[in-house]
C-alpha positions in Angstrom: 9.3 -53.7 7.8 9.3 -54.7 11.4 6.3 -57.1 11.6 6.0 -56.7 14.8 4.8 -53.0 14.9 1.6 -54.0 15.5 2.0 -55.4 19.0 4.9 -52.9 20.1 1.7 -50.7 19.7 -0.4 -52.9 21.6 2.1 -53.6 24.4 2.5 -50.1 24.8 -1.1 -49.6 25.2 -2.1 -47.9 22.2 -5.1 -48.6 20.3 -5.1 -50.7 17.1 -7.3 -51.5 14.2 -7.5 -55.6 12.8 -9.3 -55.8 9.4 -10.2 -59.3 7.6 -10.3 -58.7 4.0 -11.4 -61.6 1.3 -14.1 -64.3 0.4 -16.5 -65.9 2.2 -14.2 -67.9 3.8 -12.7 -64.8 5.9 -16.6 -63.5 5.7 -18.3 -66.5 7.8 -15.2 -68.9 9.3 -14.8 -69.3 12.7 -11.7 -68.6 12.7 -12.6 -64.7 12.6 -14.7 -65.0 15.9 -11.6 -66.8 17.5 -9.6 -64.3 16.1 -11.5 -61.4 17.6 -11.6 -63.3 21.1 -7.9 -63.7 21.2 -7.5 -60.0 20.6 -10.1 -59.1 23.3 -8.2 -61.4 25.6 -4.9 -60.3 25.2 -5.3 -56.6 24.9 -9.1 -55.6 26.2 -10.3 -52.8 24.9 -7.8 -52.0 22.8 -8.6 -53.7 19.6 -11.0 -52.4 16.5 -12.1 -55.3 14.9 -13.4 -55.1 11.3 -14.6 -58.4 8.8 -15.0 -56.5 5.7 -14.5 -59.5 3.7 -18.1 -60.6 1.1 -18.6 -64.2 -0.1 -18.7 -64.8 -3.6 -16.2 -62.1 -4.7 -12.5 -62.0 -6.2 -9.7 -60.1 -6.1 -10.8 -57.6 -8.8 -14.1 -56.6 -6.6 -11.2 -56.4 -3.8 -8.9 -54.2 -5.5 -12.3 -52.3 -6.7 -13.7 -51.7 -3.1 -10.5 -51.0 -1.3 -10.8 -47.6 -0.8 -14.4 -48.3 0.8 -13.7 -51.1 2.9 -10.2 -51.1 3.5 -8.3 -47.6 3.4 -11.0 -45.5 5.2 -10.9 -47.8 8.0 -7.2 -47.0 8.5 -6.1 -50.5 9.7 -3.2 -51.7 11.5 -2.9 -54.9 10.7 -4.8 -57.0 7.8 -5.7 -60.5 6.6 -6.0 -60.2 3.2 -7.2 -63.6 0.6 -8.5 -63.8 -2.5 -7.0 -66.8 -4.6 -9.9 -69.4 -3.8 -12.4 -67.3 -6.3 -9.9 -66.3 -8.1 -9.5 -69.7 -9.3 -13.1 -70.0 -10.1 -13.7 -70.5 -13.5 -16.7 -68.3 -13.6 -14.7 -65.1 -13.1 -12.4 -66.2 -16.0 -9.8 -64.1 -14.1 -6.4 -64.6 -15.6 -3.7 -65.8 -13.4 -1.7 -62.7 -14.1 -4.5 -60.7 -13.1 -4.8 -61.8 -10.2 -1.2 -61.8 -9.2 -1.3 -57.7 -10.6 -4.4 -57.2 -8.4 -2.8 -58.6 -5.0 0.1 -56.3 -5.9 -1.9 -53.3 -6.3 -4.2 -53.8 -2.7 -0.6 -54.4 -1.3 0.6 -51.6 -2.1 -2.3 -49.0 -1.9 -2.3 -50.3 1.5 1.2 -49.4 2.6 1.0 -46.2 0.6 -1.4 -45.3 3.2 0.7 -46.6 6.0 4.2 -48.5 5.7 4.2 -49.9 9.4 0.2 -51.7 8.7 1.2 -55.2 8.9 -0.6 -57.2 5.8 -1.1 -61.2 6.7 -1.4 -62.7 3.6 -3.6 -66.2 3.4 -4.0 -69.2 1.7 -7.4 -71.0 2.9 -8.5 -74.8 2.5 -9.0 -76.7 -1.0 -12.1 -77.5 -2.2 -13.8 -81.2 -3.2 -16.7 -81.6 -5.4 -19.6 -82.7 -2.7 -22.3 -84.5 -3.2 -24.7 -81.5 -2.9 -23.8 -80.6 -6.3 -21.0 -78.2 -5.4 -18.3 -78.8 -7.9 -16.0 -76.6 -5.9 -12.6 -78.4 -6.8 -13.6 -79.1 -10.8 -14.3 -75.6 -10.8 -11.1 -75.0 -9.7 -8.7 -76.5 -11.8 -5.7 -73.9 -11.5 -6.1 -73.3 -7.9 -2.5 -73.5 -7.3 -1.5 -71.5 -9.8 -3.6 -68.5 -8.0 -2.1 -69.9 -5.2 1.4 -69.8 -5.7 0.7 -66.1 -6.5 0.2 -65.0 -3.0 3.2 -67.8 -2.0 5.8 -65.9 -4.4 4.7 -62.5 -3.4 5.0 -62.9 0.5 8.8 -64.5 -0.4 9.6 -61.4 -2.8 7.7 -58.6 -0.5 9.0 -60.0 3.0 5.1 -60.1 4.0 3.9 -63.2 6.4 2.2 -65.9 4.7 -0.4 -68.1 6.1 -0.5 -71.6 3.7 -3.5 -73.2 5.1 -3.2 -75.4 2.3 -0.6 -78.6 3.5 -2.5 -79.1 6.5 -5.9 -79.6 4.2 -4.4 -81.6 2.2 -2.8 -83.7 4.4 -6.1 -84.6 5.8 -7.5 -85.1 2.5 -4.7 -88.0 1.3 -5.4 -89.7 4.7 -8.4 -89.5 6.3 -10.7 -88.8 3.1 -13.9 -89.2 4.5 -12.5 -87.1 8.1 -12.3 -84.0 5.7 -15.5 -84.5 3.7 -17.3 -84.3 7.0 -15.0 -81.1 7.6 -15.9 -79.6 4.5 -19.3 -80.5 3.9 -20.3 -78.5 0.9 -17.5 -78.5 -0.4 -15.5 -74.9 0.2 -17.1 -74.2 3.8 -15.3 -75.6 6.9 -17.5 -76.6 9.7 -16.9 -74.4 12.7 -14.9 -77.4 14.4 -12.5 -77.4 11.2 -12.5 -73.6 10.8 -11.0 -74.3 14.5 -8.7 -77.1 14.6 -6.8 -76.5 11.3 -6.9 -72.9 10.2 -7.3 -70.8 13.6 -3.8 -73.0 15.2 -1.6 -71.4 12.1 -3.1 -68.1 13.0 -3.0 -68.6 16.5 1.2 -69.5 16.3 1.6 -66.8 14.1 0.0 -64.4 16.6 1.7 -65.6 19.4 5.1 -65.3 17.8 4.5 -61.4 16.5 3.4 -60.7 20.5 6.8 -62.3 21.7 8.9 -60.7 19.2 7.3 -57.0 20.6 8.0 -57.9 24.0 11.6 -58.8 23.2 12.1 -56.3 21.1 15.1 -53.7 22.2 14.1 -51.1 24.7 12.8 -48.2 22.1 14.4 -45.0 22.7 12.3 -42.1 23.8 11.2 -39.2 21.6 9.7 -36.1 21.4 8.7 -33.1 18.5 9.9 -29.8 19.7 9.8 -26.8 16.7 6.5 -24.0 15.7 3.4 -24.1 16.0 1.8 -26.7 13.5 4.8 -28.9 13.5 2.5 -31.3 12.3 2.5 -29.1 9.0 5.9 -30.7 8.8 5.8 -34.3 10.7 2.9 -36.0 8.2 0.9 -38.8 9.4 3.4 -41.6 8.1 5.9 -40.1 9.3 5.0 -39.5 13.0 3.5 -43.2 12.7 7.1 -44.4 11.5 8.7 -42.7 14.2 6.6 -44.0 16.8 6.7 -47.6 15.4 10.5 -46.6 16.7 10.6 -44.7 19.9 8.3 -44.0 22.6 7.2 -40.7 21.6 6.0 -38.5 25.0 3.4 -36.0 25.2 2.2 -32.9 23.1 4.4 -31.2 20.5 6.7 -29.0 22.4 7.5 -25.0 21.3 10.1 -22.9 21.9 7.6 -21.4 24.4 6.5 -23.7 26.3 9.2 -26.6 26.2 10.0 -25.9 29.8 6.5 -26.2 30.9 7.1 -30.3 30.7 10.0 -31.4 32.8 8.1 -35.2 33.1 8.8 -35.0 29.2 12.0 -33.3 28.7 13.3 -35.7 31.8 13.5 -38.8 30.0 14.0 -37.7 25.9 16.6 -38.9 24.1 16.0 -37.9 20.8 14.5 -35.0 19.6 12.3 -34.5 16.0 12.6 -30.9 15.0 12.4 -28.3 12.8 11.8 -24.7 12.5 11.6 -23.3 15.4 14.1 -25.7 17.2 15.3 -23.4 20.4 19.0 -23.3 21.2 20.2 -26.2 22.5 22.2 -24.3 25.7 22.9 -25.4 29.2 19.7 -24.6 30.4 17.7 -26.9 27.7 20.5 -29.8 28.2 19.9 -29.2 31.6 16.0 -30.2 30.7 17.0 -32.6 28.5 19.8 -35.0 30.5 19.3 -37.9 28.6 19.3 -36.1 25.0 21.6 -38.5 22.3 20.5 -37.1 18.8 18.4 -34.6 17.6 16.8 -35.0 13.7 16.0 -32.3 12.4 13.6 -31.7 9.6 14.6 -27.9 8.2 18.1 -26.5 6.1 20.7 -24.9 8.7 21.2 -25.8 12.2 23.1 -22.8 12.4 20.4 -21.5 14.7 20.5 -23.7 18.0 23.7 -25.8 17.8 26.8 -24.5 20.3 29.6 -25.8 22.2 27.9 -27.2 24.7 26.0 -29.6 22.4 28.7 -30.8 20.7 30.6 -31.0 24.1 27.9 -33.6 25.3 28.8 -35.4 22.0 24.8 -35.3 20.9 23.9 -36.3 17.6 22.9 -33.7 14.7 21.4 -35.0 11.4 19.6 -32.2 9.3 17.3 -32.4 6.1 19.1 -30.0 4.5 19.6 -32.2 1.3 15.7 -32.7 1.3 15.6 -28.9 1.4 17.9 -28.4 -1.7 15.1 -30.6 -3.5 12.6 -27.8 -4.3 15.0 -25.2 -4.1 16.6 -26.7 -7.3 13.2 -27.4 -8.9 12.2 -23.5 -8.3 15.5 -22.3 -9.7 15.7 -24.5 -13.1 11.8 -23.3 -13.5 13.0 -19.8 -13.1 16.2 -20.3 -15.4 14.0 -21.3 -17.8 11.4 -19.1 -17.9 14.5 -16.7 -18.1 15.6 -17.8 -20.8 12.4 -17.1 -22.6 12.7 -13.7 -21.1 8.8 -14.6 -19.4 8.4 -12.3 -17.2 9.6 -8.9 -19.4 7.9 -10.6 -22.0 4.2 -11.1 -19.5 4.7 -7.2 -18.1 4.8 -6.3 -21.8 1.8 -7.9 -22.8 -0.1 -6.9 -20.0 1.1 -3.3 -20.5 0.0 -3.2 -24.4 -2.7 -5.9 -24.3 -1.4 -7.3 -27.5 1.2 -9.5 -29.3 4.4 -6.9 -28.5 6.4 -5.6 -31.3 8.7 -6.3 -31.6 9.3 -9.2 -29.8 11.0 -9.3 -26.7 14.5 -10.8 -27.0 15.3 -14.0 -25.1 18.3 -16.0 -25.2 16.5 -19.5 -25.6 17.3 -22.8 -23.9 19.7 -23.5 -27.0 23.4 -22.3 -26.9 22.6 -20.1 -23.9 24.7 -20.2 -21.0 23.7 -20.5 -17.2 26.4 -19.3 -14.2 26.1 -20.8 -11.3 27.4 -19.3 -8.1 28.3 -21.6 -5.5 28.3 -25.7 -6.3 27.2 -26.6 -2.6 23.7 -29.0 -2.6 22.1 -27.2 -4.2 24.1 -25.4 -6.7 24.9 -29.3 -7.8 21.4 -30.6 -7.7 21.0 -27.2 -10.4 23.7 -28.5 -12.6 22.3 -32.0 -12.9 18.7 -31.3 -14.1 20.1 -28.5 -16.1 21.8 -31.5 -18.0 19.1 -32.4 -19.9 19.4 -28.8 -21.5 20.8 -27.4 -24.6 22.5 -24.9 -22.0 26.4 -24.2 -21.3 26.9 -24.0 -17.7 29.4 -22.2 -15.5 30.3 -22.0 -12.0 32.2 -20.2 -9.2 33.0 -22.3 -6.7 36.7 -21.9 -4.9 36.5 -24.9 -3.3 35.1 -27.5 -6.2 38.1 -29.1 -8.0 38.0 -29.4 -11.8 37.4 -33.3 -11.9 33.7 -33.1 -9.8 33.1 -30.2 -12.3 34.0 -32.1 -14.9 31.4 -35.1 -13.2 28.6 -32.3 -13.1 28.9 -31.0 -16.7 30.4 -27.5 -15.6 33.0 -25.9 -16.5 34.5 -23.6 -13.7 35.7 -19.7 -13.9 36.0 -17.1 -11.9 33.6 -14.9 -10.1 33.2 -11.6 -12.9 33.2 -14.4 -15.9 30.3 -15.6 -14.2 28.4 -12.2 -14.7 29.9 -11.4 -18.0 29.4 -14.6 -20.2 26.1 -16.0 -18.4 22.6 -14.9 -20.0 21.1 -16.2 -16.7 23.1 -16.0 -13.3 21.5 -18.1 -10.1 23.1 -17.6 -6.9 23.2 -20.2 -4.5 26.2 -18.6 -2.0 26.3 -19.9 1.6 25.5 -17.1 3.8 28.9 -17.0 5.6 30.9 -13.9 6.8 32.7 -14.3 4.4 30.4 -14.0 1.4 28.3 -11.3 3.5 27.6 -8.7 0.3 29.9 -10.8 -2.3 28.2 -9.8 -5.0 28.6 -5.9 -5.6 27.9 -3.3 -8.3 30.6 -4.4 -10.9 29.1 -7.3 -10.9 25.8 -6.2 -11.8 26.8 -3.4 -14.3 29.0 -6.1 -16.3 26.2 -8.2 -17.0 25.1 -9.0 -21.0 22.6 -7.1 -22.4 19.3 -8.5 -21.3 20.8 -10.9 -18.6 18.8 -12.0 -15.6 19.8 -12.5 -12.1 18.0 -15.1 -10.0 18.6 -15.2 -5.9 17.6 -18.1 -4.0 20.2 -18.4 -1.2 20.8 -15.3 1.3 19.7 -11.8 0.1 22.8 -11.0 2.7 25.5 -12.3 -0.2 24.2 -9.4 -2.2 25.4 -5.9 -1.7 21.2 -5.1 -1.8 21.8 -1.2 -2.5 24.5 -1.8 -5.1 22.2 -3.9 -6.8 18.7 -2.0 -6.5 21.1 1.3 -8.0 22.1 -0.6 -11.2 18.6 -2.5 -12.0 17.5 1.2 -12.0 20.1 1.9 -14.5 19.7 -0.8 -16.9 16.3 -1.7 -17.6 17.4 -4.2 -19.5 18.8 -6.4 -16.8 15.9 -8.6 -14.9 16.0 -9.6 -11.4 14.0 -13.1 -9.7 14.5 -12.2 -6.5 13.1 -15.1 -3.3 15.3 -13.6 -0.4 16.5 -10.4 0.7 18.1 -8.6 3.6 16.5 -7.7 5.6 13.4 -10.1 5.6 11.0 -8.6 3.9 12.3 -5.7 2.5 11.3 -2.2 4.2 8.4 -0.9 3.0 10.0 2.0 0.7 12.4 -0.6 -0.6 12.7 -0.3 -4.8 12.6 -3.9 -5.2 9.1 -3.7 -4.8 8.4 -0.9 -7.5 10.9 -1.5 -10.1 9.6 -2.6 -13.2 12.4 -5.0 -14.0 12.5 -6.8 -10.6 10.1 -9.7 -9.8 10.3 -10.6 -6.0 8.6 -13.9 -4.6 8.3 -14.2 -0.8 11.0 -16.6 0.2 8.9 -19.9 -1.7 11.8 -22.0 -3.2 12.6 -24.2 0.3 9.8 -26.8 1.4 6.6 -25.8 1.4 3.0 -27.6 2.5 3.5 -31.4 1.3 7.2 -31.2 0.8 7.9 -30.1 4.5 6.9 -34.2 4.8 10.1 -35.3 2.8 12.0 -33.4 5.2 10.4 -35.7 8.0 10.6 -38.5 5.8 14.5 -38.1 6.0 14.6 -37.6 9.5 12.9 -40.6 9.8 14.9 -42.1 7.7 18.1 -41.2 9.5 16.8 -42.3 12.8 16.2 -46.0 11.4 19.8 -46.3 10.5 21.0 -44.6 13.7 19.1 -47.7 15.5 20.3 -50.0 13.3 24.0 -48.9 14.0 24.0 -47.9 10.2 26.2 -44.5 9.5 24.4 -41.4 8.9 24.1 -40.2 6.1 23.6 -36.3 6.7 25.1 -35.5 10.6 26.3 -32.3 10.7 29.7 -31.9 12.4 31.5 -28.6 13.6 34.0 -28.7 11.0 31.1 -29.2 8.4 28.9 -26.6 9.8 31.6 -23.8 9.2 31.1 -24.5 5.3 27.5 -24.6 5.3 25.1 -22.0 4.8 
């Protein structure tokens, strides 16, 4: 994490929220106010400033009340400590406890938001005062607590504020100095609040602000795809990308992108998805300073051309994010096939009773699955369908034998597929030359109570040839999520025959999954910055063998 988020925020004039989180000594020190004035110096006006820190509490009320007091407030940055009562024997709290409860606000926190910068503390010791406040006898594993919060900022990369050395330091040689700083024991006077802990804060502040301002120049950014891109962009990711680049202005459409030459002007990358216009003269015209467009859908097929790869711009797509749920649909579907589900759910509805006899399935033991097509999806199919009791097959021209052999297939040709699999799932890049591939041989050789599943392009499929045999042979079953055209027209048969079951086009991303889309886009601009390779451009010798 790049600690210095925070203040590339603030620098760049966005708002920010600072939360203290902890005992009383985050509750009442002076530090907090100091804290707080430093803010309102450096960055008037900009700064939310929370103490949501309660005396007399340990880190299990703190992981208990984080939702409450920490998450809802949405921070930005926090000071989180805890091991002072921790140590306290009255809680009885085991070391390990404590150390599993600082991991658990730690991460709730950057569950929320990865870029919220977490300041981890360390506060004074204690001494047992003469008011009767036994606070170092009560206290006797202090250390150990503390060196909870020391090994997890060294294993999480989080900053780590020891206040400790400087206390005791004070205490070995000016003894009576820090009993008159620490009068009852735990509580720093103001003046000591100020002249031991706020300096370590202070620094640390300082160096976070000068890290922002010489920081790289960010590159500038802006969303252009549908309406409700944010449907696709979630909240961490847009924050992500922003904790990156200098992200200008609304979310731009394909209708009104040209409304916003002061944005288009000075872009350089691009966050899309669908809806992404094509990316012609005119738009690069818009867009002089355009480098690399990320684009959070499956094909770019729809705006790339010459003219973009002649300006040598960038392409990266989520199209392996994509495959994700198109992979988890099909297996579902294969095998609910298998158990011959959906004759077997018509059947009952139809009878309204157990029906006998029972409909024959082929089972998930001994069966075999064909797989058309081993591209990224097709592959990600063959891996979960490992942990099955299946045989699967393939036809793929262009796989060789050893990766088959990798993904636990065994290839054949095209017609074996249809006339040894119980369950065939296409997954055929829709390509001129696999426009209406699969014909009505293919269909009519099928085994006896075979299903077909279609999850790629209903364009591979000869769609008449098809519709004329499932009319044929009842016994064949059709899971059909894409067809050509898109819908079907409205006298189409694959919405009235009995032995077809037809799902709108569901098996890509949908609602939260659109985010891991983002979430690889965001990814891929992170290692473009770093100078890291990519690890899905698209090229224009890769783009002829993709869908």
């Amino acid at each position: 994490m790049n600690t210095s988020t925070v203040f590339r925020n603030l620098e760049a004039g966005r708002p920010q929220t600072v939360l203290l989180y902890g005992t009383s000594l985050t509750e009442g020190g002076a530090w907090t106010q100091a804290l707080r004035e430093w803010f309102d110096t450096q960055y008037p006006g900009q700064v939310t400033f929370l103490n949501r820190a309660c005396g007399g509490m340990n880190s299990d009320w703190g992981a208990e009340n984080l939702q409450t007091r920490v998450l809802d407030c949405h921070p930005d940055l926090v000071f989180l400590e805890f091991s002072y009562n921790d140590a306290h024997d009255k809680f009885a709290l085991p070391v390990e406890r404590g150390a599993a409860n600082l991991d658990r606000m730690v991460k709730a926190i950057r569950a929320q938001s990865p870029e919220t910068l977490i300041v981890l503390q360390i506060m004074n010791i204690g001494w047992d005062a003469p008011n009767g406040n036994r606070s170092a006898s009560v206290r006797p594993r202090l250390q150990a607590y503390n060196d909870n919060y020391r090994r997890y900022a060294a294993s999480h990369g989080l900053p780590l504020l020891d206040h400790n050395p400087a206390w005791r330091r004070i205490l070995e040689t000016e003894p009576e100095r820090f009993q008159r700083m620490i009068p009852d024991g735990s509580h720093p006077t103001p003046e000591a609040s100020l002249s031991v802990t706020w300096p370590a804060i202070r620094d640390l502040l300082e160096s976070l602000r000068q890290a922002a301002r010489t920081a790289p120049r960010r590159p500038k950014a802006v969303f252009v795809m549908y309406e409700g891109g944010d449907a696709v962009y979630g909240p961490r990711q847009r924050q992500a990308i922003e904790a990156m680049a200098e992200v200008s202005g609304p979310f731009l459409t394909p209708e009104n992108w040209r409304q916003h030459p002061e944005i288009t002007c000075d872009a350089e990358w691009i966050f899309a998805s669908w809806g992404m216009p094509p990316v012609d003269e005119e738009l690069l015209k818009a867009f002089p300073k355009l480098r690399a467009i990320f684009y959070a859908a499956g094909t770019v097929k729809g705006f790339v051309t010459d003219a973009l790869w002649e300006r040598g711009i960038v392409v990266t797509s989520a199209f392996a994010a994509n495959a994700i749920p198109v992979a988890e649909f099909t297996v579902a579907q294969i095998v609910l096939s298998l158990k011959a589900a959906w004759r077997a759910a018509a059947k009952f509805r139809e009878v309204k009773k157990i029906p006998s006899p029972a409909i024959r399935s082929a089972g998930a033991y001994g069966s075999t699955v064909g797989l058309i097509s081993l591209g990224m999806i097709g592959r990600l199919v063959a891996e979960r369908l490992r942990s099955f009791d299946v045989d699967v097959i393939a036809y793929d021209p262009f796989v060789s034998p050893e990766k088959a052999r990798e993904l636990g297939v065994r290839l054949c040709t095209l017609e074996e597929v249809f006339t040894q699999s119980d369950v065939v799932s296409c997954h055929a890049p829709w390509l001129k030359e696999t426009e209406g591939m699969l014909r009505r041989e293919h269909f009519l050789s099928m085994k006896p109570d075979a299903t077909f599943i279609n999850t790629s392009r209903g364009a591979v499929v000869n769609e008449a040839e098809m519709i004329e045999v499932l009319a044929q042979r009842p016994d064949l079953f059709a899971l059909i999520d894409v067809t050509w055209p898109e819908p079907p027209v409205p006298d189409s048969p694959l919405y009235t025959l009995p032995n077809v079951f037809m799902t709108p086009h569901i098996a890509g991303s949908r609602d939260n999954e659109c985010w891991r889309m983002a979430q690889y886009m965001v990814d891929e601009a992170s290692r473009l910055l770093a100078g890291e390779p990519l690890r899905y451009a698209i090229t224009p010798e890769k783009l002829k063998r993709m869908a």
